[in-house]
N, C-alpha and C positions, 0 to 999 in steps of 0.2 A: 504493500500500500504506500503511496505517497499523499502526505497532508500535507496543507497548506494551511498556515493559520492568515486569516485574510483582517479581521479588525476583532475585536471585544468576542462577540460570541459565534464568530464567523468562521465555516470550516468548509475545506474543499477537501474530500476524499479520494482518490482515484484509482481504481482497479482496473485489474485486464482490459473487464468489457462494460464497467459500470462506474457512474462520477457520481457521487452522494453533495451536495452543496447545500450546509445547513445555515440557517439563520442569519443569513446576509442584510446587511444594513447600510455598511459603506464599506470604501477600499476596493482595492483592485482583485477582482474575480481572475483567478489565473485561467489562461487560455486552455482549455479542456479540448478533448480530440472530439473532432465532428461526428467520427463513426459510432462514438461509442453511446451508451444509452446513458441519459443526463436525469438523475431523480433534484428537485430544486425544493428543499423542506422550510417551512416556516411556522416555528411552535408557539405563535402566539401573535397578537395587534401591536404589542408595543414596537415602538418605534426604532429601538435600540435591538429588536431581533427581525422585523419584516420590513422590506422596501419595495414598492409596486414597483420599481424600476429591473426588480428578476423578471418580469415578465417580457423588457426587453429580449432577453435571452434564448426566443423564440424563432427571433429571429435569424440567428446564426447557429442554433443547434437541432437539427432537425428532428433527432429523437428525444427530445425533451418531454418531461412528466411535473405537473406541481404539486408539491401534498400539504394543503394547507390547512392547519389549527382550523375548527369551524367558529371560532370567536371570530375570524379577521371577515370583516363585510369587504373587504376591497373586491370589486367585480374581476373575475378570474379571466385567464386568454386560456387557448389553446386544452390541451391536454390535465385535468385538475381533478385532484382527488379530496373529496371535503373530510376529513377525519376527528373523531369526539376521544375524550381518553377512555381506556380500557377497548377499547376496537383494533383487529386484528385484519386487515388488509391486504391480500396479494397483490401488487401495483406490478404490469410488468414484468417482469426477470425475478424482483426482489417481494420479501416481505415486512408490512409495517405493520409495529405492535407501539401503544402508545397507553403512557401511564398519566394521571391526572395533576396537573401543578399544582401546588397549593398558594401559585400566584395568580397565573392566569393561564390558560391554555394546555398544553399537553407537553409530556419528553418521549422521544423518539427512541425505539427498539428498534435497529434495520439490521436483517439477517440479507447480503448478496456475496454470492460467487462464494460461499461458506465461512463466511465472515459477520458476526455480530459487533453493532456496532450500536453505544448507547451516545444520545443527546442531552443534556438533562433539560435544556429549555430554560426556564425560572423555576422548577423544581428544585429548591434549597430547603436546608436549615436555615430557615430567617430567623434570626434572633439577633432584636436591635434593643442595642443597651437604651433605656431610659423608658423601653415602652413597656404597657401594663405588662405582669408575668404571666396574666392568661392568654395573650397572644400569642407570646414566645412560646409557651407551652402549646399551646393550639398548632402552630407551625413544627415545630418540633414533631408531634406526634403524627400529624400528616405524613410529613416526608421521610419518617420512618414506614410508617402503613403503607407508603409506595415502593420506596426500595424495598420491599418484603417479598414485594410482588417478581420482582425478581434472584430470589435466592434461589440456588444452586445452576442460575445459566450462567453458560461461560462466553463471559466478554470478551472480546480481543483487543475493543477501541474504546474507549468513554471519555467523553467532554463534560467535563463538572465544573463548578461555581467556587471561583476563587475571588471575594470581593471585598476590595479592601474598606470597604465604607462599616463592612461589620464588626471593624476595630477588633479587638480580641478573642472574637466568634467567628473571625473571616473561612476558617477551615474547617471547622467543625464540620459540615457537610459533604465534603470532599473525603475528609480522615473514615467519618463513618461510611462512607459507599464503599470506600477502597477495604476495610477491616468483615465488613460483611459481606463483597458481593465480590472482589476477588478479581476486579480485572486486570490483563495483562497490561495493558499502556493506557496514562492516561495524560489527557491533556487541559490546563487549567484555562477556566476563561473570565468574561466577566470582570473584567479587571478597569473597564473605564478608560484603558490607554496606561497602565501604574503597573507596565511589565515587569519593573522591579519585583514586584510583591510574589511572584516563582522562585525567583532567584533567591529572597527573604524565605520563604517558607522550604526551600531547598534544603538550606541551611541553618537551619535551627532547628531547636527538638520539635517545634510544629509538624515536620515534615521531611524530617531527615532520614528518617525510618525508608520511606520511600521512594529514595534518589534512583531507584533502580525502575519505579514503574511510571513516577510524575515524570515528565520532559520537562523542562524549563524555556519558555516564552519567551525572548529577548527585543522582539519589533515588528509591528507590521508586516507580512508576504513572508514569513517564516515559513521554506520548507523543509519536512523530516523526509527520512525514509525509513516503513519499517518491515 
């Protein structure tokens, strides 16, 4: 697989025969191969994960598919799958499994070319210092109740919530996915542009435990190989 990290919670996938492109907002979309089949995901309205300007992308990719959160009203083009969470979809080549945010919209399970691959969307641990603690608790227990739903599948890829606005809760979310759900690689997002905050949690007891399965984010059009 070759990823590309493209902005905040922005990710481009690319296999053999298949290009996964999650949660585009801004920044430059890397040029994807024309032959290949193009799934284009957007797990939610907000601003900071869906842009109607992917619909551009119709235009120069001829096997393109959209699968979009059914919160976003934006009127669809082309090829477009409306998706609620807990629904299980064959789109295509690939399959989509989708858990329920406990912010708004849905995280993405894609299983192509024998590869699982999770999204989390705004599925976090929200817990913000100062607000009531039946909030926190409230969030907390959600985003437990959903990673549950995925115990004992094997992940190969996951994109989790690394935000540094949650002050000293920024990883809580990401530590517990990675301790109960066990996936091979993962890559932190959600960062606002503050790519430092990988690099920090790399290295420190936060997240040192796991230098071998976090990647570290360093700048816009970042790409890995794995």
């Amino acid at each position: 697989m070759k990823v590309t990290f493209i902005e905040h919670s922005g990710f481009c996938v690319e296999l053999e025969k298949t290009v996964l492109l999650f949660d585009y907002y801004k920044g430059k979309i890397p040029d994807m191969p024309k032959e290949k089949e193009v799934y284009v995901f957007a797990s939610h309205s907000h601003p900071d994960h869906f842009n109607p300007k992917i619909f551009n992308l119709e235009k120069t990719y001829p096997q393109i598919h959209y699968i979009l959160s059914e919160d976003i009203s934006a009127k669809a083009l082309g090829d477009t799958t409306r998706i609620r969470e807990h629904e299980t979809k064959d789109i295509g080549s690939i399959r989509v499994e989708t858990l329920k945010s406990n912010d708004e919209g849905v995280a993405f399970l894609v299983t192509a070319e024998g590869k699982t691959i999770y999204h989390a969307g705004d599925l976090n641990w929200w817990y913000w210092n100062g607000e009531p603690e039946e909030d926190n608790e409230y969030m907390i227990r959600s985003y437990k109740e959903e990673v549950e739903r995925l115990r004992g599948r094997d992940i190969d890829l996951a994109f989790l919530l690394l935000d540094p606005r949650q002050e000293d809760k920024y990883c809580k979310g990401i530590n517990y996915f990675i301790e109960e759900i066990h996936p091979k690689v993962v890559f932190p997002m959600h960062a606002f542009g503050e790519y430092k905050i990988s690099r920090h949690y790399l290295n420190c007891d936060d997240g040192r435990a796991y230098q071998g399965i976090v990647r570290e984010i360093t700048r816009a059009g970042e790409e890995f190989t794995l």
